[in-house]
C-alpha positions as CSV (number, residue, x, y, z in Angstrom):
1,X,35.7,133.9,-17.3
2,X,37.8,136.8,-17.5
3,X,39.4,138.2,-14.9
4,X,38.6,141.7,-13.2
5,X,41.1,144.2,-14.0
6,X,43.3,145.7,-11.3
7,X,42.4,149.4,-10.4
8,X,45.0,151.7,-11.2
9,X,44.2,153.5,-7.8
10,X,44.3,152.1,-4.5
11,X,44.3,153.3,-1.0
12,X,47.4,151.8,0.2
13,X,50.1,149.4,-1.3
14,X,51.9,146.7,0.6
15,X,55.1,145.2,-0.9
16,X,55.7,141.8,0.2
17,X,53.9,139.0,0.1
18,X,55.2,137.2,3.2
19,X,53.3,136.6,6.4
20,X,53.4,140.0,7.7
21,X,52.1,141.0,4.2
22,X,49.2,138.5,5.0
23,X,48.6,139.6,8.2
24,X,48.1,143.2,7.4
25,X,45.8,142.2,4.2
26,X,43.4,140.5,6.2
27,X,42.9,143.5,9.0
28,X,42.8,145.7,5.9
29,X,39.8,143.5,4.2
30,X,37.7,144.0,7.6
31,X,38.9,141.5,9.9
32,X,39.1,144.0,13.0
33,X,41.5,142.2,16.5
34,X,39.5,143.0,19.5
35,X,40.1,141.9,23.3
36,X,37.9,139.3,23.8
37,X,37.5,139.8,27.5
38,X,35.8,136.1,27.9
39,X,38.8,134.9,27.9
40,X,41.1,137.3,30.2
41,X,44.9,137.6,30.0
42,X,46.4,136.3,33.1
43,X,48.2,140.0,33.4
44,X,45.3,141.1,36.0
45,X,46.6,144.7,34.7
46,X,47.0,144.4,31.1
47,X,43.1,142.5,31.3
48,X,41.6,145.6,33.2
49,X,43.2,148.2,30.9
50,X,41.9,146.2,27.8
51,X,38.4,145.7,28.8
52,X,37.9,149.6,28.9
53,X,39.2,149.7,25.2
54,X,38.7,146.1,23.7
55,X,39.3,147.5,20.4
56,X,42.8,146.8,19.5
57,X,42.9,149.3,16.6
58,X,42.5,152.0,19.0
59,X,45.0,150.9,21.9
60,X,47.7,153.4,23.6
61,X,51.0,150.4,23.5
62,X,53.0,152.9,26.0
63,X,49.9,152.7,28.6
64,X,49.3,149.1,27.9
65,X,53.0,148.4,28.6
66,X,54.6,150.1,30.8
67,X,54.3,147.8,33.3
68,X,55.8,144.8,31.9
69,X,59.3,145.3,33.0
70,X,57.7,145.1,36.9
71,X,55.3,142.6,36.1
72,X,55.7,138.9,37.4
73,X,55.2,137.3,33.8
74,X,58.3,137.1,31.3
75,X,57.6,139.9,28.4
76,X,60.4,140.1,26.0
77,X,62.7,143.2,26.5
78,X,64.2,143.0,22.6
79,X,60.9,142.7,20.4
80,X,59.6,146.2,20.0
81,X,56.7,146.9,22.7
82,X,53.3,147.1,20.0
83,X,55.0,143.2,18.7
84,X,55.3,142.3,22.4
85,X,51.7,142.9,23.1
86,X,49.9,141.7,20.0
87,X,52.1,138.8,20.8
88,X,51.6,137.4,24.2
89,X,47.5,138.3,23.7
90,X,47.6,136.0,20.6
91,X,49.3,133.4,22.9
92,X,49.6,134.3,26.5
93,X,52.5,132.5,28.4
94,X,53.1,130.8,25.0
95,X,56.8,130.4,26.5
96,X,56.4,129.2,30.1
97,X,52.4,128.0,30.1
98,X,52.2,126.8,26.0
99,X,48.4,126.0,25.7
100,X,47.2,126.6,29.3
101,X,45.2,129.7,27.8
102,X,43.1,130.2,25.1
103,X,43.9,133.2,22.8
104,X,42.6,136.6,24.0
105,X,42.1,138.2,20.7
106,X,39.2,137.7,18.6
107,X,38.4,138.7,14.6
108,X,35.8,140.6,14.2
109,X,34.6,141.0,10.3
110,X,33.6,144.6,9.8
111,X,33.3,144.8,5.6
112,X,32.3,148.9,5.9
113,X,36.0,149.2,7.7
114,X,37.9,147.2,4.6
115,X,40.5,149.6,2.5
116,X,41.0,149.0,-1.3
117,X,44.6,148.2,-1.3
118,X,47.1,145.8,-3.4
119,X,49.5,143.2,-2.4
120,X,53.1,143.4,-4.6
121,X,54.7,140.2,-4.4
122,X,57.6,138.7,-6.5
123,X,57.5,135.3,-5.5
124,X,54.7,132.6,-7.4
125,X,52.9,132.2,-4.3
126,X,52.3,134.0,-1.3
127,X,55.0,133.3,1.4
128,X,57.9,135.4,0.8
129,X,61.2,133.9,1.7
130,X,58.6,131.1,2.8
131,X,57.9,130.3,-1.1
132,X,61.7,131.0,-2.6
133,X,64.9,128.2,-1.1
134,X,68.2,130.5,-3.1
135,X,70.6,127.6,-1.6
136,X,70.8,123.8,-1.6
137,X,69.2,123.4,1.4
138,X,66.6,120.8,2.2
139,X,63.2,121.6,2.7
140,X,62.3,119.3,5.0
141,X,64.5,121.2,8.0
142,X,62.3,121.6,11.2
143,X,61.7,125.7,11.4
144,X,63.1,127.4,14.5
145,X,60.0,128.5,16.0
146,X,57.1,126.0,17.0
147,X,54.0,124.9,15.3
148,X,51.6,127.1,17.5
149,X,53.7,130.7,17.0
150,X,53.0,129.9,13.0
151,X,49.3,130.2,12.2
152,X,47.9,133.2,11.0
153,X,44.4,134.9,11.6
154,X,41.7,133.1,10.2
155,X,42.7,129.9,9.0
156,X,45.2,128.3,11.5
157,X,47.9,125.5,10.9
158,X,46.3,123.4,12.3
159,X,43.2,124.4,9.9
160,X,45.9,123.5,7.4
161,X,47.0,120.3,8.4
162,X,42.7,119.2,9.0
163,X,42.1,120.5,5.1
164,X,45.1,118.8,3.8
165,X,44.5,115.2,5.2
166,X,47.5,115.1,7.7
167,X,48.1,114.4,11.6
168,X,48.0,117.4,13.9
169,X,50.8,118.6,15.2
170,X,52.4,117.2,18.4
171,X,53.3,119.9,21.1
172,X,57.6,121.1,20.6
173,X,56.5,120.1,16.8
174,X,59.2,122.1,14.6
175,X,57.1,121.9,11.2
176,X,59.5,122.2,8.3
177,X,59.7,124.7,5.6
178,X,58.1,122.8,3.3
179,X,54.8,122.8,5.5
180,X,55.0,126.1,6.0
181,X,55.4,127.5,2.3
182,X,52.3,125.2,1.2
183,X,50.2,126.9,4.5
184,X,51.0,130.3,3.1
185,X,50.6,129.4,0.0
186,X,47.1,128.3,1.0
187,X,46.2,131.5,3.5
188,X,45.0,134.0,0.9
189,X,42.5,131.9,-0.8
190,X,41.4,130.1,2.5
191,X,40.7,133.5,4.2
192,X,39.0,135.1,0.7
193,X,41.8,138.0,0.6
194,X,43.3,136.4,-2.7
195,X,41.9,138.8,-4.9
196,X,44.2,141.8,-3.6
197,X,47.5,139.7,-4.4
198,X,49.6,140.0,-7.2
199,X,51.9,137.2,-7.3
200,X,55.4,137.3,-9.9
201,X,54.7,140.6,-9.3
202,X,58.2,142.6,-8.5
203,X,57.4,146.5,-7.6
204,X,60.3,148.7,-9.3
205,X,60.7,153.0,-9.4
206,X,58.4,153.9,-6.4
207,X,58.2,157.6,-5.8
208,X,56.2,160.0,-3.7
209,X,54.0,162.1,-5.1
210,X,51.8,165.1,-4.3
211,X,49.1,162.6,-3.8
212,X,50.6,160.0,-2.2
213,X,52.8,157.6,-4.4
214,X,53.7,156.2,-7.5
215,X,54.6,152.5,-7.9
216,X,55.9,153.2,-12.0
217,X,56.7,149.1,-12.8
218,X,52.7,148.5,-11.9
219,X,50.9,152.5,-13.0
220,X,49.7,151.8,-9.7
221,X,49.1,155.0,-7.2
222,X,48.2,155.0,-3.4
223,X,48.0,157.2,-0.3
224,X,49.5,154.4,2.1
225,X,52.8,152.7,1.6
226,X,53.7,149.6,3.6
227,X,57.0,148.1,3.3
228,X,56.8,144.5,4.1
229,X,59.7,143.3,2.1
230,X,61.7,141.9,4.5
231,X,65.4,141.2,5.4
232,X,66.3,137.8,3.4
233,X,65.5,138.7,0.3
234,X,69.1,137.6,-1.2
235,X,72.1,136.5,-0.4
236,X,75.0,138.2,-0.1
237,X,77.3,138.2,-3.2
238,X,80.4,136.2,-3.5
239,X,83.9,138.5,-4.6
240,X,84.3,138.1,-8.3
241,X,87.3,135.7,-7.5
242,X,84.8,133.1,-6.3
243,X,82.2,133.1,-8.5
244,X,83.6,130.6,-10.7
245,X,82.9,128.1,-7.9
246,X,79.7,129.0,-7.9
247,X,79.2,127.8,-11.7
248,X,80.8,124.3,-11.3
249,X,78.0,121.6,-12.2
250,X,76.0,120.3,-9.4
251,X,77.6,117.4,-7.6
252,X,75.4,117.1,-4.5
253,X,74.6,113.5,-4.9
254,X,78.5,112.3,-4.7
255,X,80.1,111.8,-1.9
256,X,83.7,113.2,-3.5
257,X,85.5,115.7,-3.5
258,X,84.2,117.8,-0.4
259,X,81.6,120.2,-1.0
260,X,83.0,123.8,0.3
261,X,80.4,125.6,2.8
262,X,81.4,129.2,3.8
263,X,79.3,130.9,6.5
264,X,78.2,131.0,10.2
265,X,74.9,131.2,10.0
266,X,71.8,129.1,10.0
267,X,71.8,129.1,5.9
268,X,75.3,127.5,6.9
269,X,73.8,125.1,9.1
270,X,70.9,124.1,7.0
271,X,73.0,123.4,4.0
272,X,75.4,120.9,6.4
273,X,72.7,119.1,7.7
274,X,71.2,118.9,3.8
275,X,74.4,117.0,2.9
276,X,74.6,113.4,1.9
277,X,75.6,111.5,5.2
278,X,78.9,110.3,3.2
279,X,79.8,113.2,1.7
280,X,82.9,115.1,3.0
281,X,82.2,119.1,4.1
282,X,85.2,121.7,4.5
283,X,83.3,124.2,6.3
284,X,85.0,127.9,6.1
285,X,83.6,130.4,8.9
286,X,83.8,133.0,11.5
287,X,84.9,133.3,14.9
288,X,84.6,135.6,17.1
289,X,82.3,134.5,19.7
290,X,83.2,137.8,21.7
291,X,82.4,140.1,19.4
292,X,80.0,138.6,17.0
293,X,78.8,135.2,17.7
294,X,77.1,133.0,15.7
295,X,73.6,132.8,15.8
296,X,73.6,129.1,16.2
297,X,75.6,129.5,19.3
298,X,71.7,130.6,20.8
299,X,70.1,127.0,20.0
300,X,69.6,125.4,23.0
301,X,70.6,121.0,22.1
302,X,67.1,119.7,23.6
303,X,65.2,122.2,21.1
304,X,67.3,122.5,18.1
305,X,69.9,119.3,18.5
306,X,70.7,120.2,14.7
307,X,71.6,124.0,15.0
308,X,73.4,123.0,18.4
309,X,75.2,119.8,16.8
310,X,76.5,122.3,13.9
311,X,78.2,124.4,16.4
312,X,79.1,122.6,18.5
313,X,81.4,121.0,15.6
314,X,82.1,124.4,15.0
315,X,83.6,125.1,18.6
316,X,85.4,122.0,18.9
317,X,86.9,123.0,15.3
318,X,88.0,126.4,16.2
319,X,89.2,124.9,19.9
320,X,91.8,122.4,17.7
321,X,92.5,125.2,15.7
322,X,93.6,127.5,18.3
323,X,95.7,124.7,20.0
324,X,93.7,123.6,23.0
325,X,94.3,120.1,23.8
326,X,91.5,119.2,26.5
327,X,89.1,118.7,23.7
328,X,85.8,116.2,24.8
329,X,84.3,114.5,21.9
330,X,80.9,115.3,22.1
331,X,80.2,111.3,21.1
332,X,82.1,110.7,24.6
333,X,79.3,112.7,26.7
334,X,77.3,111.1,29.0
335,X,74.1,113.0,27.5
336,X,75.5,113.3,23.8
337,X,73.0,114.9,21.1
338,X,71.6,112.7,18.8
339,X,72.4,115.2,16.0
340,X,76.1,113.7,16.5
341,X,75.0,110.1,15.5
342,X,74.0,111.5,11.8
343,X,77.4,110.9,10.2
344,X,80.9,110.2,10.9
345,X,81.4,114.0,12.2
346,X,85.7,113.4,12.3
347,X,86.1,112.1,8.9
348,X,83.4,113.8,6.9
349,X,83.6,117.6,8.3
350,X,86.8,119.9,8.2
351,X,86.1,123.1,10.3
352,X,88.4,126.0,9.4
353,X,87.8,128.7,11.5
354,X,88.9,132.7,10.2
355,X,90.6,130.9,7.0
356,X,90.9,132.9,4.0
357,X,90.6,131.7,-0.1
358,X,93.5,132.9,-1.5
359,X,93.4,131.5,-5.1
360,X,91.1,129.4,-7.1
361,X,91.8,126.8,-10.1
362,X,89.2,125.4,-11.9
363,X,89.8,121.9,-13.5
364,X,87.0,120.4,-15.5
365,X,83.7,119.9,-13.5
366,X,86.1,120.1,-9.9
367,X,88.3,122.9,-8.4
368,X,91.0,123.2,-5.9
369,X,91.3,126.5,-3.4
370,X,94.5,127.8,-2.3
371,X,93.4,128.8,1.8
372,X,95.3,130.9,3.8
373,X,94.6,130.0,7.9
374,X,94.4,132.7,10.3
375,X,97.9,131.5,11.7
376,X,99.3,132.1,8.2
377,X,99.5,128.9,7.1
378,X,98.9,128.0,3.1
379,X,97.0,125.0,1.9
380,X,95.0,123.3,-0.5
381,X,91.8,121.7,-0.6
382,X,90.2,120.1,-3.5
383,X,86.0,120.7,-4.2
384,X,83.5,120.1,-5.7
385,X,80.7,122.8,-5.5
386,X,81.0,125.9,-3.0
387,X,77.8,127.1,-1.1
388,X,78.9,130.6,-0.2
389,X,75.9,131.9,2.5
390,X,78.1,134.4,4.6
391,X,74.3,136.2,5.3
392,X,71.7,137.6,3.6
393,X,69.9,141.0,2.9
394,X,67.0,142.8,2.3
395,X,66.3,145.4,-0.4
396,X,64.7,148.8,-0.5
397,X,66.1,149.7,-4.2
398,X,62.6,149.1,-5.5
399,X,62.2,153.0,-3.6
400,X,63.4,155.6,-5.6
401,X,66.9,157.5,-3.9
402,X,64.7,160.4,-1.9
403,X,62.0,158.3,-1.1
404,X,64.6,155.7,0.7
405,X,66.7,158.6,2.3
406,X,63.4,159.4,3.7
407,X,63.0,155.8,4.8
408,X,66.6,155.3,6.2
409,X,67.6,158.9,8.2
410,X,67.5,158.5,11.5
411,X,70.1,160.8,12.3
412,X,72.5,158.4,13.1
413,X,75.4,157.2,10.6
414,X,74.2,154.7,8.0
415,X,76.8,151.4,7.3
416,X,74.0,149.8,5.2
417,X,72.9,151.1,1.6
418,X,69.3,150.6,0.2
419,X,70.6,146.8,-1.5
420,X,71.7,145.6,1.9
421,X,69.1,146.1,4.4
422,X,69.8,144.5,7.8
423,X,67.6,143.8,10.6
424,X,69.4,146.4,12.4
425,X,69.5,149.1,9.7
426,X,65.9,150.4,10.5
427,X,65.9,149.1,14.2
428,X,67.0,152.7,15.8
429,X,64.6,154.6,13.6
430,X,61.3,151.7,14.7
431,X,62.2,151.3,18.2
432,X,60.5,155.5,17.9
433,X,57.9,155.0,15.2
434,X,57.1,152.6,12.8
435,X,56.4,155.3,10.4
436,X,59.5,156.0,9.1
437,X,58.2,158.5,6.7
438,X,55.1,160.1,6.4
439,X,52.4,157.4,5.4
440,X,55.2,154.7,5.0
441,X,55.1,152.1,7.3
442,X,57.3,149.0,8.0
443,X,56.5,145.5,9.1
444,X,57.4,142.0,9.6
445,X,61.4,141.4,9.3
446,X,62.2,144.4,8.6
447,X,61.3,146.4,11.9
448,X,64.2,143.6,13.0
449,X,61.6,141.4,14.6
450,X,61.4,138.7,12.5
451,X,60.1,135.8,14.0
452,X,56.1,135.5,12.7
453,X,54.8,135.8,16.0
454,X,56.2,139.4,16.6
455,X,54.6,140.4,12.9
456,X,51.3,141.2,14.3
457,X,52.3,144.4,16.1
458,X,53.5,146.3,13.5
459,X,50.8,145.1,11.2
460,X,48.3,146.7,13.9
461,X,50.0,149.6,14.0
462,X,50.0,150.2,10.1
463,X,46.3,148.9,10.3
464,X,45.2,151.8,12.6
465,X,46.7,154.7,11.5
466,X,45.2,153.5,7.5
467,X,42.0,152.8,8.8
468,X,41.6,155.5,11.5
469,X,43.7,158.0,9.6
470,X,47.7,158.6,9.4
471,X,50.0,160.6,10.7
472,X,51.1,163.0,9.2
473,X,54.3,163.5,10.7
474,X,57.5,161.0,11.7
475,X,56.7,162.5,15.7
476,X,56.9,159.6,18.5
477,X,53.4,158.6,18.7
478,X,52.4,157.7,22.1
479,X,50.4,154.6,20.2
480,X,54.0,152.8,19.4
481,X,56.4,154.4,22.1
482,X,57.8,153.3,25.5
483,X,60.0,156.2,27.2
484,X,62.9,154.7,28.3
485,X,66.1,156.0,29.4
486,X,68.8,156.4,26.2
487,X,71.2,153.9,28.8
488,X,68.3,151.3,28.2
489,X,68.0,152.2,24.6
490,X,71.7,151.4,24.3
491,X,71.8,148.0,26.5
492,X,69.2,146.7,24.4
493,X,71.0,147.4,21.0
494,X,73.8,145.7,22.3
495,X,72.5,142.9,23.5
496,X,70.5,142.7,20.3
497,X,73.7,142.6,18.8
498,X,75.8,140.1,20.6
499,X,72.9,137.7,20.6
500,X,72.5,137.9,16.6
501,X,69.1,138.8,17.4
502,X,68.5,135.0,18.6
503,X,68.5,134.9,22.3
504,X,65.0,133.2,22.8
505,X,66.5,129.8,21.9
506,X,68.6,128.9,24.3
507,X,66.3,126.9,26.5
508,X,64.1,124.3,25.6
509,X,60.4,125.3,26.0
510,X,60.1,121.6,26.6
511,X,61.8,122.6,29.7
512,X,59.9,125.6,30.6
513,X,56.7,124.6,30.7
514,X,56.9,122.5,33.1
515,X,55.2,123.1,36.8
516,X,58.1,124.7,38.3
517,X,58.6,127.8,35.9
518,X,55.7,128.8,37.7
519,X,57.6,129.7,40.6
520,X,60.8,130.1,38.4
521,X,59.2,133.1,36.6
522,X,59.0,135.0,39.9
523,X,62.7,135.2,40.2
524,X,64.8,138.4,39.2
525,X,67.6,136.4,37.6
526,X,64.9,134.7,35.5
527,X,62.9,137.4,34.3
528,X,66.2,139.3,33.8
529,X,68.2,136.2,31.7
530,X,66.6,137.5,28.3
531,X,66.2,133.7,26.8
532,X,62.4,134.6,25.5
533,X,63.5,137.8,23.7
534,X,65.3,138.6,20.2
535,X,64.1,137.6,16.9
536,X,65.3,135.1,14.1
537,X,65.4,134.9,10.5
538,X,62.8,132.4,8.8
539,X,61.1,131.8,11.1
């Protein structure tokens, strides 16, 4: 049987096939969020505005909100307000309380609302940085957020786990990566949305036109443009000195010579704890936990005893390194982290804090690296493969140059380029519309929110204006904005940044729910600590 052919017109375009991409395709094919007021939010205030206006394509996020800094109940000060509120009605108290209420949204289908529209994604399967692994890591790494913040609309996880033959999920169950891509592989068929994707599908030479846009690589043309492409995309590149490293044959199941790791990150991380148990790691990285800490510094050890084991070899490395004697093996704690017990941590891993590769000299299938430390000091170290994972990026050069100047002014200077998008290069420019250009919308990682459950907010927001007609200017709409002082505006930007974007996980949740967070949550210093805020990549 043939298949249909693809319209060459369609009402709006999304480009990405990752979970936010899925999210917005199901509201788009009719499946319409309403407050189901049977089941009330325990925010007395929030539940009497919403059962006025159950319809949550047709909300006002400043009047819904603008309570939530008074309000008794932890709501996150770093996600943008429209992610906050989808969020914590999709799960309310999912921090403190997980499970004690049941969801206060339900999915309407309402086929007369659907919009014709096309889904642009270059990985095989749906899942975006879900369905694609650049690096060595192992796919079998527990995710950073919890089973329950995963499932999308429709056609949970735990639907996922009941179809495919396997246990449900414990509560504090980290799935891993691997569970994940085959769920969102799964979603668009399960929820009868697949027909609108177009997998291997990469979008190149979008312009605007006078009737909308122009997606060239597909002859594809649309009034609505959502940008759903998100922030890890790629890895940054390697200088050209290095990149002969990067070509030595594969060596990961040898124990000898050390493989060379060079980043601070969770790729970082995820590629250590990959690693043969035997096989010597020279880790390379940054310091500066001042100025720009590492995002693993945020893992709480009950939670994440991996990410929190990594750094914590990482501190103790860069404590030797600066000279400081008093240094307490972690393996000599009275409450040590099981993450320690995994290998021989002082004879398999070489921290080297702010160190510098000088030279490189390739001999046969190995290599040796001249390394300069930050005291000065030269050295060698013999390798065998280098993982170089400093960060990665997202892209907007699939936009043609006016079309992403109109995407990326905001009036402030611009340190990122259209091949390096950040979670903070659009972040000043959301945090007052997520239209950053007339009938262009963003969502999921790239509003700098990119933990899955903060990707329903924005996916709302596009939904509404597409289906009950969108602005035509880049004006704060009172449907996404919170006034708040340009003071406030700053704090949060900084924290933002001296948290990586990660501050929700330092503290266990094991932790939190228990009875007394009850009375915990009441207090100033509590609401006011910031733990359940920020975002993280794949998440």
């Amino acid at each position: 049987m043939a298949l249909e052919p693809h319209p060459a017109v369609v009402d709006s375009v999304i480009i990405g096939n990752g979970p936010s991409a899925l999210i917005l395709s199901y509201i788009l094919h009719g499946h319409i969020p309403y407050y189901n007021a049977s089941n009330p939010h325990p925010d007395p205030v929030l539940h009497n505005k919403l059962v006025r206006s159950p319809c949550l394509l047709d909300i006002n996020v400043q009047s819904l909100t603008k309570h939530f800094q008074a309000s008794r109940l932890s709501y996150s000060t770093q996600a943008l307000p429209i992610n906050v509120l989808l969020d914590t009605l999709i799960r309310p108290l999912a921090d403190t309380e997980p499970g004690a209420f049941r969801t206060c949204v339900e999915w309407r289908y309402e086929p007369e609302r659907a919009v014709e529209h096309a889904v642009l994604g270059n990985t095989a399967k749906a899942g975006g940085q879900w369905a694609d692994n650049p690096v060595s890591a192992s796919w079998d790494i527990g995710t950073l957020s919890y089973a329950e913040m995963l499932s999308l609309p429709g056609y949970s996880l735990s639907d996922h786990y009941k179809v495919s033959g396997r246990e449900q999920a414990a509560e504090f169950y980290r799935p891993t990566r691997r569970e994940i891509a085959s769920y969102l592989a799964a979603y668009p068929e399960a929820v009868g949305i697949s027909g609108s994707f177009r997998s291997r599908s990469e979008a190149k030479g979008i312009t605007r036109t006078a009737n909308g846009f122009l997606i060239a690589s597909h002859d594809l043309q649309c009034n609505h443009l959502i940008l759903a492409s998100g922030i890890f995309s790629h890895l940054l590149p390697a200088r050209p000195q290095l990149e002969p490293l990067l070509r030595l044959p594969d060596h990961s199941t040898e124990c000898t010579p050390p493989l060379l790791v060079v980043g601070s990150g969770f790729t970082a991380a995820d590629i250590i704890i990959s690693a043969l148990s035997n096989r010597k790691i020279i880790h390379i990285y940054k310091w500066n936990p001042d100025d720009h800490p590492s995002p693993l510094r945020a893992c709480h050890a009950d939670a994440y005893p991996d990410y929190a084991g990594v750094y914590r070899r990482m501190k103790l490395s860069a404590m030797r390194y600066l000279g400081q004697s008093s240094i307490i093996s972690p393996l000599r704690k009275r409450k040590s982290n099981p993450f320690f017990h995994s290998r021989d941590w002082d004879q398999s891993y070489e921290g080297l804090p702010n160190t510098y590769i000088k030279d490189v000299s390739i001999h046969g299938e190995y290599a040796t690296v001249t390394l300069q430390g930050a005291d000065g000091r030269i050295f060698e170290r013999d390798i065998a493969n280098l993982e170089y994972v400093i960060g990665r990026r997202g892209s907007l050069e699939y936009l043609n140059k006016d079309l992403q100047n109109e995407v990326l002014s905001s009036g402030l200077p611009i340190s990122d380029d259209a091949g390096t998008i950040s979670g903070q290069s659009l972040r000043f420019k959301v945090e007052r519309n997520l239209q950053v250009a007339p009938n262009v919308f963003v969502t999921g990682s790239l509003t700098g929110d990119s933990l899955v459950r903060f990707a329903f907010g924005g996916c709302v927001f596009a939904a509404q204006n597409i289906l009950l007609g969108s602005l035509t200017s880049t004006q704060d709409p009172e449907s996404v904005r919170i006034e708040k002082p340009n003071d406030a505006l700053d704090d949060q930007s900084n924290k933002y940044r001296l948290t990586n974007g990660h501050a929700d996980l330092g503290i266990s949740r094991k932790a939190r729910s228990a009875s007394k967070d009850i009375e915990i949550i009441k207090s100033d210093i509590w609401r006011n600590s910031g733990w359940w805020s920020g975002t993280c990549p794949a998440l």
